[in-house]
N, C-alpha and C positions, 0 to 999 in steps of 0.2 A: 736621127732624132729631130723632135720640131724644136723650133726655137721659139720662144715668146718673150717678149717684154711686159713685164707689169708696171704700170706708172704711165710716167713721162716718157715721150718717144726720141728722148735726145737726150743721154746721160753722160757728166763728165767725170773726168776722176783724176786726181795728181798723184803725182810718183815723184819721191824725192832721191836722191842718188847720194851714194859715196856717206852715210851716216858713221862715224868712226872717233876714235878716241881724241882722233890727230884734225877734227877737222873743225873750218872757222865756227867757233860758238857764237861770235856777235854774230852772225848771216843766220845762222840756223834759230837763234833766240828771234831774229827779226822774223823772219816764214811764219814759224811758230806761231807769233802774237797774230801775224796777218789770218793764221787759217783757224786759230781759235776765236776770234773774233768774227769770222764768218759761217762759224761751225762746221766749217770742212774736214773730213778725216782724209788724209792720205796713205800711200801705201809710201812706207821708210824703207830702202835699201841699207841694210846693217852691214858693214865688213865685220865679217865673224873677228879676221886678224889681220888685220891691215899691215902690209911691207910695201905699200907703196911710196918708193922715194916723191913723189910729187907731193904730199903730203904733210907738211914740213911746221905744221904748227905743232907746240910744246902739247904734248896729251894731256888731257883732260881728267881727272881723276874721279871725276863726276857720273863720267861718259852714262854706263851704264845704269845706272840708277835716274840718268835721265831719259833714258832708252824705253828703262820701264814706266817709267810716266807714260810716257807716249803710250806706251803698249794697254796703258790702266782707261787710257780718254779712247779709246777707240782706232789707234791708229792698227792702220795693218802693217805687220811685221814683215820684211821680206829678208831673204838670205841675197844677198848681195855677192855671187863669190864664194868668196876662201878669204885670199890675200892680197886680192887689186896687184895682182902682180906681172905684170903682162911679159907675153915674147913677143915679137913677129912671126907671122901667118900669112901668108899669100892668102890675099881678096874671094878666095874661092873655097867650096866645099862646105859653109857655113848652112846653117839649118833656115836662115831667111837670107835674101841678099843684102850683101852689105861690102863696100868700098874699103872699111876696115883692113887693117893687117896688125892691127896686134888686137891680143885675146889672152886669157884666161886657161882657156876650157878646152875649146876646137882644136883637134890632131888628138887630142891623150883617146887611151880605152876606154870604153862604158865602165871596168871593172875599175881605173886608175880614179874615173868622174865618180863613181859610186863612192870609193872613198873620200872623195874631196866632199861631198857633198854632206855623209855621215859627221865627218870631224868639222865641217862648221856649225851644220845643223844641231850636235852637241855644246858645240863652241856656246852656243848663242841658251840654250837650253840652262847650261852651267848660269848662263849671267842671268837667268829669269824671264828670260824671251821666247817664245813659244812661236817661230815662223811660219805661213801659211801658204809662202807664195816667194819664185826664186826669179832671178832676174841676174842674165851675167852682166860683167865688164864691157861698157862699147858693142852691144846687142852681137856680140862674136860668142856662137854657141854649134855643138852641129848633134847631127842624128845621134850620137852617142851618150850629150848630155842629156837629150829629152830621153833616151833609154833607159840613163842612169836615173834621171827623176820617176820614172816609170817605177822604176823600181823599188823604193824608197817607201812605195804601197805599203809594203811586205814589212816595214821595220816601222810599221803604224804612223808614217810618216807622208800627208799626200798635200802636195805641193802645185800650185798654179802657176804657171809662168808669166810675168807681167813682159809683153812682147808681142811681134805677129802684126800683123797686116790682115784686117780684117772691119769690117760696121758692126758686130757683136761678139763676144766671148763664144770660143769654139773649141770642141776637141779634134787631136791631131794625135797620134802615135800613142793613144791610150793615156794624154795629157790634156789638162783644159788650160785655154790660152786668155787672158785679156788682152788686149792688142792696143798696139799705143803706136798711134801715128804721127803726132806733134810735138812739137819739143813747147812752141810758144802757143795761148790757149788762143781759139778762135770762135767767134758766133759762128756755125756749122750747120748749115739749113737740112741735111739728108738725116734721117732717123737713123740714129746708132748709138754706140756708144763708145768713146772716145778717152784716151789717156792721156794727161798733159803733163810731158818730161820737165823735172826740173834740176839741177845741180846746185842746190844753194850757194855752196861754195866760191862758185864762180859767179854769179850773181852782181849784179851793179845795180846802183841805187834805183834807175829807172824801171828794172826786171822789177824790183819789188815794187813801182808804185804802178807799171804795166796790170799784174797781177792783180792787188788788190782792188783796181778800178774797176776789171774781169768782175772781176766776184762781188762786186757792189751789185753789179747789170748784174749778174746769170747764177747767184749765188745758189739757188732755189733747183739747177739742175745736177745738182753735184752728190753724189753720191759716195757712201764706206766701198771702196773695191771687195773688201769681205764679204758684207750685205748685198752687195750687186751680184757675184756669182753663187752666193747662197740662192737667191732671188729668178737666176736667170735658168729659162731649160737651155743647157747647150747644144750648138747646133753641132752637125757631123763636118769639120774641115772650115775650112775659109769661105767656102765659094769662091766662084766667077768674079766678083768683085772686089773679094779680098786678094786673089791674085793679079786682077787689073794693076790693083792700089800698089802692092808688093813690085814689080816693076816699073810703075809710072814715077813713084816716090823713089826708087833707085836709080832712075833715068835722070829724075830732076836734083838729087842729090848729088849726081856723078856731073852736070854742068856746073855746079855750083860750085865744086872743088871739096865736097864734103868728105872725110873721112868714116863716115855712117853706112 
């Protein structure tokens, strides 16, 4: 398949993580104001059911009815998971490389992932969320989950993976990938297009004023993830450069002591 870009030759996009009943509201109100004030829509990673003990704020009883705000302004909905509930996994076997050992998803069947995936994707349905696009725990996922999303076709359910090491949105195992290479955003001179990981949660005051200074400069290349792979023809796999990147960023991640 060809691949084309229409627009601008350098598009960014954010991805927020860990979105849950249990998690900091004044951080998430502060992002919020920053990215509706710049008119940026991001892709929200939802925990269908959050058991994550790390998670330790009083729940929110709001949660979802602020969920669907979000879902009302244009944000894209992502299935985040199940339950953020992690084991240990040996650093290998994983569907992209990653230094990781705990996970979600990797080790279980296609058929055990196919359910986990069904009971959040209803999870989230029940609350008035309509996901579009899946993204596990700590990028720990392997050939099985993307088989199970494969599949999920069939139950009228088709799903993008926010992930992958690649310059543009590509298909891989009968899946389309955005690909997200940074966690912090950067002026990035190669034509692509680029994901900037965020955990508001964890967040410190300078991440937020980092960010919005970002998006004063470059506010103008930022794109809806939804509209962008509506938009985009996808190309067949990664290419040559997206497996460059896929090892260079594992190389440079494994000196820095990273668990990613």
């Amino acid at each position: 398949m060809k691949w084309q870009r229409k627009g601008k030759k350098v598009e960014y996009c954010i991805r927020l993580n860990d979105a849950c009943p249990q998690m900091n509201a004044e951080k998430w109100a502060r992002i919020e104001r920053i990215l509706d004030k710049y008119k940026v829509k991001p892709i929200v990673g939802v925990i269908p059911e959050n058991r994550d003990p790390d998670f330790v704020a009083v729940a929110d009883e709001n949660f979802w009815g602020k969920a669907c705000e979000w879902q009302k302004k244009g944000w894209t909905i992502a299935l985040h998971g199940l339950h953020h509930k992690l084991h240990f996994h040996e650093p290998r076997g994983y569907y992209q490389l990653s230094h990781s050992s705990k996970t979600e998803w990797a080790g279980k069947s296609s058929t055990e992932q196919y359910e986990m995936l069904k009971q959040g994707y209803q999870i989230l349905k029940g609350h008035g969320l309509t996901p579009t696009c899946f993204f596990a725990p700590c990028h720990t996922y392997d050939e099985a989950t993307v088989e199970a999303i494969a599949s999920m076709k069939t139950e009228g359910c088709s799903l993008y993976i926010s992930d992958g090491y690649a310059l543009h949105p590509y298909q891989r195992d009968g899946v389309d990938f955005l690909p997200t290479l940074f966690d912090t955003p950067h002026k990035l001179p190669m034509q692509g297009t680029y994901t900037f990981v965020y955990h508001p949660n964890n967040m410190s005051s300078a991440d937020f004023d980092y960010l919005e200074n970002f998006l004063q400069q470059y506010k103008q290349y930022f794109r809806s993830p939804d509209i962008l792979m509506k938009d985009s023809e996808i190309k067949d796999g990664q290419g040559v450069i997206g497996r460059i990147l896929e090892y260079v960023i594992y190389f440079m991640r494994g000196l820095k002591g990273s668990k990613e």
